[in-house]
C-alpha positions, 0 to 999 in steps of 0.5 A: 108685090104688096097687093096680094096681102092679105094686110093690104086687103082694104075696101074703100069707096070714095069720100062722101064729100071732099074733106078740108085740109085738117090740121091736128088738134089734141085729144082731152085726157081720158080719150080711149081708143079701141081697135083690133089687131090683125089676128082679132085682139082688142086692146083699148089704150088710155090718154093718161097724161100729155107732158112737154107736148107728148101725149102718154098712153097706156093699154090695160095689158102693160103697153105704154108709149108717148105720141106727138100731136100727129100720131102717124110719127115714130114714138120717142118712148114705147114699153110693152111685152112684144117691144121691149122698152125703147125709144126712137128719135127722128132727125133730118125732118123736112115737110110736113103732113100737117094741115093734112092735104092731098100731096103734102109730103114729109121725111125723117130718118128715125132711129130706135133702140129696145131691149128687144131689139138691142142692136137698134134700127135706123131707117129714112121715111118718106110720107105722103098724104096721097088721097081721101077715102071712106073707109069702113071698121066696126065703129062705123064708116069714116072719110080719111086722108090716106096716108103712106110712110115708106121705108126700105124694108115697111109701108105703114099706112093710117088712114086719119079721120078728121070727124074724129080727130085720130086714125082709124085704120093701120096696116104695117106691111113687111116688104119682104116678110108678110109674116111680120104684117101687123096693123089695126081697125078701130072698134070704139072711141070714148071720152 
């Protein structure tokens, strides 16, 4: 069902050597990642402050949200135009992504408010980490852990590469809408 979308339509070779199981570790302040949305919009965000072990960011467009150390979970606070304000809280945790490897499986149940959608959402994830592979964006050719979060209605996938310490790639596909596909590729990284 999913692989003829176009958000799906992602070339990857095998990695050039097997990766190391990699445990997350946390960027410096001032970190900025770039990437490119699916309809070809940069947008940089900004490491701006890490409190209480949640890693703030903002973008120069007046998106903000908080990650944990493993940017693949749900974010607990988000702002911005297309969202809303809101926040999302997991429960029901069992396994871990972390050290990344090939089978590691985590599940969550999130649930989530914003002013946009104030009727809130609450959905299980089951991730996996389900293989390695290199892929390639305008900031250059990386090996990844390929990870998939599912849940009833979305398949998120990142691709994390631990040469740099972040994902490089994401797609979050619609199941049953691929008008609401979204995702991104990394164009740049600076410190």
């Amino acid at each position: 069902m999913l692989s003829g979308c176009k958000a799906t339509n992602i070339k990857t070779t095998p990695v050039g050597k097997e990766l190391a199981a990699y445990s997350v570790s946390p960027q410096a302040l001032n970190y900025v990642r770039t990437t490119k949305d699916l309809k070809g919009k940069v947008r940089s965000a900004e490491l701006h402050s890490i409190e209480n072990d949640l890693y703030h960011y903002k973008t120069s467009d007046g998106y903000a949200w908080a990650n944990y150390l493993n940017p693949m979970l749900p974010s607990p606070t988000f702002s911005g135009e297309d969202w809303g304000t809101g926040t999302q809280e997991m429960t029901k945790v069992k396994g871990a992504m972390f050290p990344l490897v090939v089978g590691n499986k985590m599940s969550y149940m999130v649930k989530g408010e914003s002013t946009k959608w104030p009727d809130g959402w609450n959905e299980t994830r089951k991730c996996e980490v389900k293989s390695q592979e290199r892929v390639t964006t305008e900031a250059g050719e990386f090996d990844t852990f390929k990870v998939i979060c599912n849940s009833e209605w979305r398949q998120r996938i990142f691709y994390f590469a631990p040469e740099i310490n972040d994902i490089v790639l994401h797609r979050n596909i619609h199941k049953t809408e691929p008008q609401k596909n979204s995702g991104w590729d990394l164009v740049g990284i600076s410190s």
